[in-house]
Steps between C-alpha positions, in 0.01 A plus 500: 500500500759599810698803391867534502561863445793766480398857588725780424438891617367371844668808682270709315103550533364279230747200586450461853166512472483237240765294737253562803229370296728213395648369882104478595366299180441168529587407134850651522777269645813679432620830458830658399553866495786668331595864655795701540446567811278289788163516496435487833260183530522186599317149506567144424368503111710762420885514417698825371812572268661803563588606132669844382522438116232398368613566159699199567380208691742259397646419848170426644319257196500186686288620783271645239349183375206262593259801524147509305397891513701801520327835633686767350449822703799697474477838338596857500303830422606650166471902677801686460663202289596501081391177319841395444527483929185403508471239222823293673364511878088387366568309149853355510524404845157324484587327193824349632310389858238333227754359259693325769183374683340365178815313393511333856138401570271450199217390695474903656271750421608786518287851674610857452357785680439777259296743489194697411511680141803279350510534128527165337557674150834663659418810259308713768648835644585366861823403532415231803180375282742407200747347721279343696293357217791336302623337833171350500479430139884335527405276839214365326724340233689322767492148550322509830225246544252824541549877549268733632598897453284649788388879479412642839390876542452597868547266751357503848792408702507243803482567803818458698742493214834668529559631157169687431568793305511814715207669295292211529412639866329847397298338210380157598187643700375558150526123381109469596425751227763439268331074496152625443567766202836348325489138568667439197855704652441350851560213706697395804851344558357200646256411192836561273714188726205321460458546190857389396516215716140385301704561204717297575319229649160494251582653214288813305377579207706828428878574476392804512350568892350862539320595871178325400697196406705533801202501759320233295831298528515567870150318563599159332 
């Protein structure tokens, strides 16, 4: 199946490595990324909508449909945040991006990036785990064709990328060790795009993806 996908969070680490991944794949034929601000790359699969509210994305529906996957990589880090703050930026703003996409192409599926630890009982102590897990638990009663919730840990960044975290540069020497004694917390950014883009494409067994999943996925 060719892919027709919208990306959103491409200006950060996870999303423009999974829109690197996507401009090179053979299976994917269209892309759309929505940013506030450029993301810097271009190439003749991909078009971008330059978007501030996206809380509301009434005035740009009709160039939202006629799209068959949706890789949802925009998020924020929960540190220094309450859960009210943090609840509106991670839960409600995913929701309404979701909402609106599911009402306007019911033959999408639908992947969200996660992340390691999420608590699908939204009971636990971590504030980001609960929030996190009922996002998950809420997408998945969508009307999507599929979703996929996908739970990376540590991610061995690309090579070349622009928005690689900072930090990523003092520990990534360790990635050798960190693959051969946690395998289950580790894999790299490139297995993830594949991985989503396989989702997408083939199918898998699991709405539920964690790092073994997500390498597994990657080899299909």
């Amino acid at each position: 199946m060719k892919i027709r996908v919208i990306i959103t969070g491409t200006t950060g680490m996870v999303g423009e490595g999974v829109l690197y991944y996507c401009l090179l794949h053979e299976d994917v034929e269209q892309v759309l990324v929505i940013n506030r601000k450029n993301c810097g790359s271009s190439h003749p699969k991909l078009k971008e909508i330059i978007h501030a509210d996206f809380f509301d994305f009434s005035s740009i529906e009709n160039q939202l449909q006629n799209y068959n996957a949706c890789f949802f990589c925009l998020g924020v880090s929960s540190i220094g945040m309450n859960e009210e703050t943090y609840t509106k930026l991670s839960y409600t703003l995913t929701m309404h991006v979701a909402q609106t996409l599911s009402r306007l192409n019911t033959d999408m599926t639908f992947c969200y990036i996660s992340g390691a630890h999420t608590d699908s009982s939204e009971k636990g102590r971590s504030m980001w785990a609960r929030v996190k897990g009922k996002t998950e638990n809420d997408l998945m009663k969508l009307p999507f064709k599929k979703t996929y919730m996908f739970r990376p840990g540590y991610m061995q960044p690309t090579k070349g990328m622009k928005n690689t975290l900072k930090y990523y540069k003092y520990v990534s020497w360790m990635y050798p060790m960190w693959r051969t004694f946690f395998p289950s917390f580790v894999s790299t950014l490139s297995e993830l795009g594949l991985a989503m883009i396989n989702a997408a494409a083939k199918g898998y067994d699991k709405s539920i993806l964690e790092v073994k999943d997500i390498i597994n996925l990657s080899k299909k």
